[in-house]
N, C-alpha and C positions, 0 to 999 in steps of 0.2 A: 429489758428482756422480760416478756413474760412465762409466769410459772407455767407451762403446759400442763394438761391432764395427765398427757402421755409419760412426762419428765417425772410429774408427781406420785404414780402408780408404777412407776417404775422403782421409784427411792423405797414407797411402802412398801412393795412385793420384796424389795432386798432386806427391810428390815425383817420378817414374817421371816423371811429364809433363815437369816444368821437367827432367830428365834427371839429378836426383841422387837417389844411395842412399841408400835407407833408413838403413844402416851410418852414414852420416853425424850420424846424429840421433839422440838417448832419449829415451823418456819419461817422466814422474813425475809422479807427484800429491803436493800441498801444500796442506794444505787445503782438497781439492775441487776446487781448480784442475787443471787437464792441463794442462803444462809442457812445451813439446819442444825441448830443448837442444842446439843445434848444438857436435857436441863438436869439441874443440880450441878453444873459446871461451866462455871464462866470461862474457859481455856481450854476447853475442846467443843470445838466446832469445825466443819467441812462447807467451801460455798465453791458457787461457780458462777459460769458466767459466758454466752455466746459471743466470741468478738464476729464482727462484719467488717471482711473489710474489701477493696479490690484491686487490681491492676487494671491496664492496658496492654493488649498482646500486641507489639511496636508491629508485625504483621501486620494483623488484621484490622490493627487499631479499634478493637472491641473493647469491650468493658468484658475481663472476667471477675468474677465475684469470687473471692474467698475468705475463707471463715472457719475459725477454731474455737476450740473451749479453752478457758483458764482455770483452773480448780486450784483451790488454798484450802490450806489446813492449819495455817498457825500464819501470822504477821512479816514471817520470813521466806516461809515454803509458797513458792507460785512455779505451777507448771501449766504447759499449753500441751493438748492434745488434741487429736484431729475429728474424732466421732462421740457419741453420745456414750455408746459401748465404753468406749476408756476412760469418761467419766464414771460410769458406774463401777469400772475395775477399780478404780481409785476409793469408791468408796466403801470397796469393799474391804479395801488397807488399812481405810480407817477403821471402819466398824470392830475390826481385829482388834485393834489397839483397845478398844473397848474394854473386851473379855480379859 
């Protein structure tokens, strides 16, 4: 997966919102994942991740394409959601746990 412009101006403009720096944050990719590491703490971090995937409509016998986000927040916690949007709602759950 790649970092988009769009993905990464999106994370920064939420960090600016909730009133913390950028500086505060890296990011890294791990196997496609995008990783953002709240530094000064190895055990809280937020990544995601666009899966592809698709079906066949037994119909039309087409190829439909579909595709979700996976977002983690801890080694245990994995959730799928369907738009970009609910990614960023997500992170904005975490950012909370921050403060």
């Amino acid at each position: 997966m790649k970092f988009l412009d769009k993905h990464r101006n999106d994370i920064i403009k939420r960090l600016e919102t909730v009133g913390l720096s950028k500086d505060l944050f890296s990011f890294r990719k791990k196997n496609g994942r995008i990783i953002i590491d709240h530094n000064g703490s190895d055990s809280f971090w937020f990544s995601f991740f666009h899966k592809e995937d698709f079906s066949i409509n037994p119909i039309t016998m087409k190829r439909v394409d579909e595709g979700y986000w996976e977002v983690k927040t801890s080694s245990t916690e994995v959730m799928t959601v369907d738009n970009w949007e609910k990614v960023i709602k997500q992170l904005n759950n975490w950012l909370r746990r921050l403060k």
